[in-house]
Jmol script that loads the backbone (N, CA, C; Angstrom):
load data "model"
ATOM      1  N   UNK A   1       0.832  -1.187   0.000  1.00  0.00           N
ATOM      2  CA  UNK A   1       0.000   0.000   0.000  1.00  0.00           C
ATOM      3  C   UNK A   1       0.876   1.250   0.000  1.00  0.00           C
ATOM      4  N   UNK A   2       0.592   2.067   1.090  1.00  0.00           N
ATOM      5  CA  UNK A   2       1.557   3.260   1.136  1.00  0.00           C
ATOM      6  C   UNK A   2       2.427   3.738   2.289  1.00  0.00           C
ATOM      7  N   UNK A   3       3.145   4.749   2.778  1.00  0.00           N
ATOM      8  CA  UNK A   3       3.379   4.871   3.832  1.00  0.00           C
ATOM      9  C   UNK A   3       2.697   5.069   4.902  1.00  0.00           C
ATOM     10  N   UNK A   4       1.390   5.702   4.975  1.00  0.00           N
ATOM     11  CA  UNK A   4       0.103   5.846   5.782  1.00  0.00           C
ATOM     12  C   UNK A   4      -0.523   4.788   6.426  1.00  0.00           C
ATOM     13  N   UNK A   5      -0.218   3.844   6.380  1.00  0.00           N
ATOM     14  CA  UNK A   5      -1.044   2.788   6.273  1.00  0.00           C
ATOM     15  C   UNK A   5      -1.206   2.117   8.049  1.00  0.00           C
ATOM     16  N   UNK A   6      -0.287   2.994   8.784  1.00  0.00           N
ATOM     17  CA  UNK A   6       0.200   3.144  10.119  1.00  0.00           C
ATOM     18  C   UNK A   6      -0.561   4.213  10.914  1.00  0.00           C
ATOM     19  N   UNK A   7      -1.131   5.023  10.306  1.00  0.00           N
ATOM     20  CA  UNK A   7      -2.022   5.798  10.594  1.00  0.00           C
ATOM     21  C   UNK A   7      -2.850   5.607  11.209  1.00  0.00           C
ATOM     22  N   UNK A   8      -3.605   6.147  12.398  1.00  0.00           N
ATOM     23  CA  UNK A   8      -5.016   5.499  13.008  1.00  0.00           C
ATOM     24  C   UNK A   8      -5.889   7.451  12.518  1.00  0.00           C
ATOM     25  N   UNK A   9      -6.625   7.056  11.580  1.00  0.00           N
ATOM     26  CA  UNK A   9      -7.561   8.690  11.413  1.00  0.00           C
ATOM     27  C   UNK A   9      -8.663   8.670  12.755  1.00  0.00           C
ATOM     28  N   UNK A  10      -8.478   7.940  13.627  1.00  0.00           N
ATOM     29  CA  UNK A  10      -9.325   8.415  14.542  1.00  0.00           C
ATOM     30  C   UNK A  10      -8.373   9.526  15.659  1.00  0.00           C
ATOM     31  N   UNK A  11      -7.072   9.342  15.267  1.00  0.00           N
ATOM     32  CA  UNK A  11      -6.265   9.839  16.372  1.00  0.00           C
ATOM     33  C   UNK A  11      -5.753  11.291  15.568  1.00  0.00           C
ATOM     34  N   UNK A  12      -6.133  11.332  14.522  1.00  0.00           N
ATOM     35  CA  UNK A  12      -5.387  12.360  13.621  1.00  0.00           C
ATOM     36  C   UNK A  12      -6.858  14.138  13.706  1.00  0.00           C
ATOM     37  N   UNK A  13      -6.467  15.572  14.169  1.00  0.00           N
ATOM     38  CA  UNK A  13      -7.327  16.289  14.165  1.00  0.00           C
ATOM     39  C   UNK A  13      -7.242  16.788  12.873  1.00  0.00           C
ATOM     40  N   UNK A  14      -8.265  16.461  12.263  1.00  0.00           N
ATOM     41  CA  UNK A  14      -8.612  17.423  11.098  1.00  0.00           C
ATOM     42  C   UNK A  14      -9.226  18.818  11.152  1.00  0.00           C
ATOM     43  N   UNK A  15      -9.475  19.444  10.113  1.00  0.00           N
ATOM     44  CA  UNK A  15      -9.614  20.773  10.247  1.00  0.00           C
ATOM     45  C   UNK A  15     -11.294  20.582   9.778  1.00  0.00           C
ATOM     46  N   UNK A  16     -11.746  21.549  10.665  1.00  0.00           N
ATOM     47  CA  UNK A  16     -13.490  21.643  10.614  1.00  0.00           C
ATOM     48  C   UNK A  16     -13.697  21.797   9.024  1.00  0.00           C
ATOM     49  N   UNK A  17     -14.523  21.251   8.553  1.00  0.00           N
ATOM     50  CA  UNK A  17     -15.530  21.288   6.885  1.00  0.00           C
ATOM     51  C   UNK A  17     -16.870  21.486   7.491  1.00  0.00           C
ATOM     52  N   UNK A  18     -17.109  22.749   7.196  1.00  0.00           N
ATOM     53  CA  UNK A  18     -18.486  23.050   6.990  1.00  0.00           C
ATOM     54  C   UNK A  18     -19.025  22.251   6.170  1.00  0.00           C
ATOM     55  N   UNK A  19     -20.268  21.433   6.319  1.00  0.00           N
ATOM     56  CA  UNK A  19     -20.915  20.886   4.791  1.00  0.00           C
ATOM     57  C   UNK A  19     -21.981  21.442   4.457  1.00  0.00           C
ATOM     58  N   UNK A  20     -22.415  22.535   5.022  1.00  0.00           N
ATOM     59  CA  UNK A  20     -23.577  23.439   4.084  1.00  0.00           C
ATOM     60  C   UNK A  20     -23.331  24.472   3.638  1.00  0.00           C
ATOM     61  N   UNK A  21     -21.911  24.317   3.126  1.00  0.00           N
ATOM     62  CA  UNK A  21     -21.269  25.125   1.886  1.00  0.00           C
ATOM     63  C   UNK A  21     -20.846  24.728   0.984  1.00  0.00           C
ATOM     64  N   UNK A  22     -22.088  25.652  -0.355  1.00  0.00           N
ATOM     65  CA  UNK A  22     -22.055  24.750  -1.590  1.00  0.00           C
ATOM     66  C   UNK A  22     -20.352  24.701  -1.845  1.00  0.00           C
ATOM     67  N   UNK A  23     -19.603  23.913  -2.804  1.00  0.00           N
ATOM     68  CA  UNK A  23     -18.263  23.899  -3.453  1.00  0.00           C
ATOM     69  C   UNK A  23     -18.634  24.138  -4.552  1.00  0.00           C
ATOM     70  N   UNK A  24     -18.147  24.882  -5.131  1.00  0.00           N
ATOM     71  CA  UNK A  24     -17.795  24.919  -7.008  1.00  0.00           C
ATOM     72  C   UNK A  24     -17.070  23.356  -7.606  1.00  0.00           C
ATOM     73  N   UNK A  25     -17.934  23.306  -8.496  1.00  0.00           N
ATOM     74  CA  UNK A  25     -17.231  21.637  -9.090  1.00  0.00           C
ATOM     75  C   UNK A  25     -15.936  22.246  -9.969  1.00  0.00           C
ATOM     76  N   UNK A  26     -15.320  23.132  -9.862  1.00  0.00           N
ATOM     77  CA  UNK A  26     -14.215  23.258 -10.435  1.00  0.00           C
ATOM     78  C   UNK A  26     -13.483  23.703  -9.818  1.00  0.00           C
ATOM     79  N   UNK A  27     -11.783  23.646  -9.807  1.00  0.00           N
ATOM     80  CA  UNK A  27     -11.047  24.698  -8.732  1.00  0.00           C
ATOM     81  C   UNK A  27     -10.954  26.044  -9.134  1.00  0.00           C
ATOM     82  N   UNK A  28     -10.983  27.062  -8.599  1.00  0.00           N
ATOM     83  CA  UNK A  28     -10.809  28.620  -9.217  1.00  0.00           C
ATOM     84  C   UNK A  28      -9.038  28.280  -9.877  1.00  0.00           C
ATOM     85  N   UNK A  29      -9.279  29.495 -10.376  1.00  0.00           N
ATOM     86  CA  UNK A  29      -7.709  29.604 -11.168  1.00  0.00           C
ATOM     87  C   UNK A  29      -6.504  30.012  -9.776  1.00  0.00           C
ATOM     88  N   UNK A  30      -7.001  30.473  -8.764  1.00  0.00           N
ATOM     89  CA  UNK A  30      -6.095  30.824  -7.489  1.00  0.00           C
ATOM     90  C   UNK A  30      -5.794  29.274  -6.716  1.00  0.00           C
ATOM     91  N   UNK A  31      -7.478  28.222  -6.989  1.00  0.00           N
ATOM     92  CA  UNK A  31      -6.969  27.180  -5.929  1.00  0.00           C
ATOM     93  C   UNK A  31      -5.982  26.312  -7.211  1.00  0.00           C
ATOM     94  N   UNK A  32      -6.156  26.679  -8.290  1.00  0.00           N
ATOM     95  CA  UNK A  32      -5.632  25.693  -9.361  1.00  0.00           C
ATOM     96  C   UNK A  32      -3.950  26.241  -9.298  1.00  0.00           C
ATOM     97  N   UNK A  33      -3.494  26.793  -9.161  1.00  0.00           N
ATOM     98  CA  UNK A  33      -1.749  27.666  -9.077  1.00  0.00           C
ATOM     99  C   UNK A  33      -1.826  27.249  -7.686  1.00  0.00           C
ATOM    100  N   UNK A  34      -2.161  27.332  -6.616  1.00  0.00           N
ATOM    101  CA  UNK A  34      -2.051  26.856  -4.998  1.00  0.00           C
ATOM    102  C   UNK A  34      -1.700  25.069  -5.537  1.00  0.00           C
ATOM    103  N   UNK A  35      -2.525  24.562  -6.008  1.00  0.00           N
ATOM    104  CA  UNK A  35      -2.294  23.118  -5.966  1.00  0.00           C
ATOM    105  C   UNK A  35      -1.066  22.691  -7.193  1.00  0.00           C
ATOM    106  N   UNK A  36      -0.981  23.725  -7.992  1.00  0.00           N
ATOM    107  CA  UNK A  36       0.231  23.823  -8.711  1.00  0.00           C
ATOM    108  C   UNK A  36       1.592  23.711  -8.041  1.00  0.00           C
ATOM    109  N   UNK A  37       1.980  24.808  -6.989  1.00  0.00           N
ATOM    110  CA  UNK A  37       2.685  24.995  -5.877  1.00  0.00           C
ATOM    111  C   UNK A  37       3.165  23.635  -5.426  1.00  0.00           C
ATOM    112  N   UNK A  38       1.819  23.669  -4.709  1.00  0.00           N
ATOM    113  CA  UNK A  38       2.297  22.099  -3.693  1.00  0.00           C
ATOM    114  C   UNK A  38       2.891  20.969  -4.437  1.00  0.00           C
ATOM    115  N   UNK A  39       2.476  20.607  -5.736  1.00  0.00           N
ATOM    116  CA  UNK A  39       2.881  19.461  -6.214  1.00  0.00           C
ATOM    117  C   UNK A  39       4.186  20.107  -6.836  1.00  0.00           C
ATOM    118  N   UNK A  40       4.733  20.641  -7.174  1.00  0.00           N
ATOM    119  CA  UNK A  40       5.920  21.224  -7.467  1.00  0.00           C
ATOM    120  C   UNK A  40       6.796  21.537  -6.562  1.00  0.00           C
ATOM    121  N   UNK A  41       6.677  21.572  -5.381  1.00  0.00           N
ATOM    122  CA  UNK A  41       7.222  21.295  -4.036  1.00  0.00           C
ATOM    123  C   UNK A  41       7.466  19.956  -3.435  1.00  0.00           C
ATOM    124  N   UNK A  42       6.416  18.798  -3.750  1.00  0.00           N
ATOM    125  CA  UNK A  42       6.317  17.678  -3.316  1.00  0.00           C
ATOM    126  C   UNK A  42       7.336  16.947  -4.521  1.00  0.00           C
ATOM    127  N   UNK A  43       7.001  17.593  -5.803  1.00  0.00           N
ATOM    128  CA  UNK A  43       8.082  16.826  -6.531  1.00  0.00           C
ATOM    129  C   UNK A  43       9.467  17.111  -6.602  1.00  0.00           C
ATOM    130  N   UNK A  44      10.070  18.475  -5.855  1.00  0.00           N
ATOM    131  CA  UNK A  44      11.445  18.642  -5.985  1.00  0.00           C
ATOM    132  C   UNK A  44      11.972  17.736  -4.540  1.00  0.00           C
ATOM    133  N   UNK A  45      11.011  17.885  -3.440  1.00  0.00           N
ATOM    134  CA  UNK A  45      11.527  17.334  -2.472  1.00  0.00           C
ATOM    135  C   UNK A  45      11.713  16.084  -2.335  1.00  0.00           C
ATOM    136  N   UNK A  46      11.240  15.126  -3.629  1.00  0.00           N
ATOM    137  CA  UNK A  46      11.549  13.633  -4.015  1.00  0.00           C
ATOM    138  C   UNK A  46      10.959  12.869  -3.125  1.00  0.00           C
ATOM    139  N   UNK A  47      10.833  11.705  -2.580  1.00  0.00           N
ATOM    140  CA  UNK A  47      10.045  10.752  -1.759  1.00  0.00           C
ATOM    141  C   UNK A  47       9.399   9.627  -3.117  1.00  0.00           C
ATOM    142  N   UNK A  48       8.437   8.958  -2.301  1.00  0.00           N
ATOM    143  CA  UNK A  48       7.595   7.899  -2.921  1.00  0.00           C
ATOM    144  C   UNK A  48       6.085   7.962  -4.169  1.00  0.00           C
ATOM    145  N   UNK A  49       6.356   9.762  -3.943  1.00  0.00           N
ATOM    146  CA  UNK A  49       5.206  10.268  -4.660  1.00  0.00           C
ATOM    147  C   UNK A  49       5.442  11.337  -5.748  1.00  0.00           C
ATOM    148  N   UNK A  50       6.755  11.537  -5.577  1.00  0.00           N
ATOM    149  CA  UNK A  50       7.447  12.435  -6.593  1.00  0.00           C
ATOM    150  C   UNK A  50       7.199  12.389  -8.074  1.00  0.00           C
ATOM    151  N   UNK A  51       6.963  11.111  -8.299  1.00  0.00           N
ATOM    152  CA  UNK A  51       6.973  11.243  -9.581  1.00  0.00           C
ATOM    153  C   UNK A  51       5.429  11.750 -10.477  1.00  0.00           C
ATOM    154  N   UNK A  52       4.355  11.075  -9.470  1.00  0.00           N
ATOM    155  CA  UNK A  52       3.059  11.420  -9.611  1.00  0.00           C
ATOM    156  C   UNK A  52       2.563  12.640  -9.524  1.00  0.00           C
ATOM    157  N   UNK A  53       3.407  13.476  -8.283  1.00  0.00           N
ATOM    158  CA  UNK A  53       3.070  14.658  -8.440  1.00  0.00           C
ATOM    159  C   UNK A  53       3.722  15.512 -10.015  1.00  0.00           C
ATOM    160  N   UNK A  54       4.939  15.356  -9.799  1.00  0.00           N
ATOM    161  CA  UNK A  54       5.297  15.683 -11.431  1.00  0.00           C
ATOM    162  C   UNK A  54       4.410  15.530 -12.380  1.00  0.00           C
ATOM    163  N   UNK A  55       4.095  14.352 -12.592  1.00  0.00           N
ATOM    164  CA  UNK A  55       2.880  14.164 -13.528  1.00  0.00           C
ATOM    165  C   UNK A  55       1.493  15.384 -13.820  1.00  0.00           C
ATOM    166  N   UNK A  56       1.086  15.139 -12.471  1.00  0.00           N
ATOM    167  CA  UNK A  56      -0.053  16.208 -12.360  1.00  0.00           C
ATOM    168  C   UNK A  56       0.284  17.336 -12.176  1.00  0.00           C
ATOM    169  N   UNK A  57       1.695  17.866 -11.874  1.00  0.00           N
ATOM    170  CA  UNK A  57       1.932  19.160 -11.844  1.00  0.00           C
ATOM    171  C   UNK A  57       1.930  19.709 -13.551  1.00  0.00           C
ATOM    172  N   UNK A  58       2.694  18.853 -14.148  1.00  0.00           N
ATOM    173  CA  UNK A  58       2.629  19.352 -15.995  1.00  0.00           C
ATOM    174  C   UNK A  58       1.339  18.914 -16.504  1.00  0.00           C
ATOM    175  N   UNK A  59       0.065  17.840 -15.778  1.00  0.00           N
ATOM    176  CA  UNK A  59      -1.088  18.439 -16.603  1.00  0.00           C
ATOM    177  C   UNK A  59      -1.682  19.191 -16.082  1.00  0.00           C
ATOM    178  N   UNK A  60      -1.896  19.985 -15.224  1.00  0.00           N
ATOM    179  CA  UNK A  60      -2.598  21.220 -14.563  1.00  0.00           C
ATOM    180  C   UNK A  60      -2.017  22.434 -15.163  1.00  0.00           C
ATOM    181  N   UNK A  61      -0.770  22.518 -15.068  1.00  0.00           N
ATOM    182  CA  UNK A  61      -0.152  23.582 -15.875  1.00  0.00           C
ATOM    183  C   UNK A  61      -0.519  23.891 -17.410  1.00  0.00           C
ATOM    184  N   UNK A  62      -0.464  22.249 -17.950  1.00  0.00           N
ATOM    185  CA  UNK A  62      -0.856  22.486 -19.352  1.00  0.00           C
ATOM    186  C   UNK A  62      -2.241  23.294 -19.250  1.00  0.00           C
ATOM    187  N   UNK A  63      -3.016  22.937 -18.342  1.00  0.00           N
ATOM    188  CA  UNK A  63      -4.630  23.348 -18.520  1.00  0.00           C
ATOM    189  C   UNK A  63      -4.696  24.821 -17.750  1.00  0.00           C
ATOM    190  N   UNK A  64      -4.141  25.104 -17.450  1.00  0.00           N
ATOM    191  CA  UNK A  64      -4.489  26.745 -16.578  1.00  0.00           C
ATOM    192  C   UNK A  64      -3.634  27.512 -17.435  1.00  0.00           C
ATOM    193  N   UNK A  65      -3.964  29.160 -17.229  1.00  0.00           N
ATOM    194  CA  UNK A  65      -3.032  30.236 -17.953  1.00  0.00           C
ATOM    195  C   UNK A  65      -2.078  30.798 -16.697  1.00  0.00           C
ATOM    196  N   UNK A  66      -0.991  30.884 -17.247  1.00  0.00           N
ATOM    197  CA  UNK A  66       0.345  30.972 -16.394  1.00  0.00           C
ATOM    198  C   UNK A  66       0.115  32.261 -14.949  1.00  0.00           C
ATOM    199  N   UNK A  67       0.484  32.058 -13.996  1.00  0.00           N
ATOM    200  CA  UNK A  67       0.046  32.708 -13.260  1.00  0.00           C
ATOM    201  C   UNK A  67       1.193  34.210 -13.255  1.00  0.00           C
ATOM    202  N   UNK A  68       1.676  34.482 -14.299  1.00  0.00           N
ATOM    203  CA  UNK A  68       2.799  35.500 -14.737  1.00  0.00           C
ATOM    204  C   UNK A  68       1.848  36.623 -15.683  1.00  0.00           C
TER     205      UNK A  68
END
end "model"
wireframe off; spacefill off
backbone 0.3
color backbone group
């Protein structure tokens, strides 16, 4: 499986989700460059997921207009 797999999510605090707030079924162009970020961070810093994030970091990029 993965490294998580050691995890107990009952012991882990997550952050409150309102759920009677609608979501947009798409990401805005601000959360789409934010999630750009992270995976471009996750892929220089190398690990077990590096390469996947790479992946999705060059198709998100392909699909959004440059944040320049």
């Amino acid at each position: 499986m993965d490294e998580y797999t050691h995890l107990d999510l009952d012991e882990i605090d997550f952050a409150p989700v309102e759920y009677h707030q609608e979501r947009l079924p798409l990401l805005t162009l601000g959360e789409a460059h934010m999630l750009l970020r992270v995976l471009r961070t996750v892929t220089a810093e190398g690990g077990p997921v590096a390469a996947e994030a790479d992946g999705l970091s060059k198709e998100i990029a392909a699909r959004i207009p440059s944040a320049d």
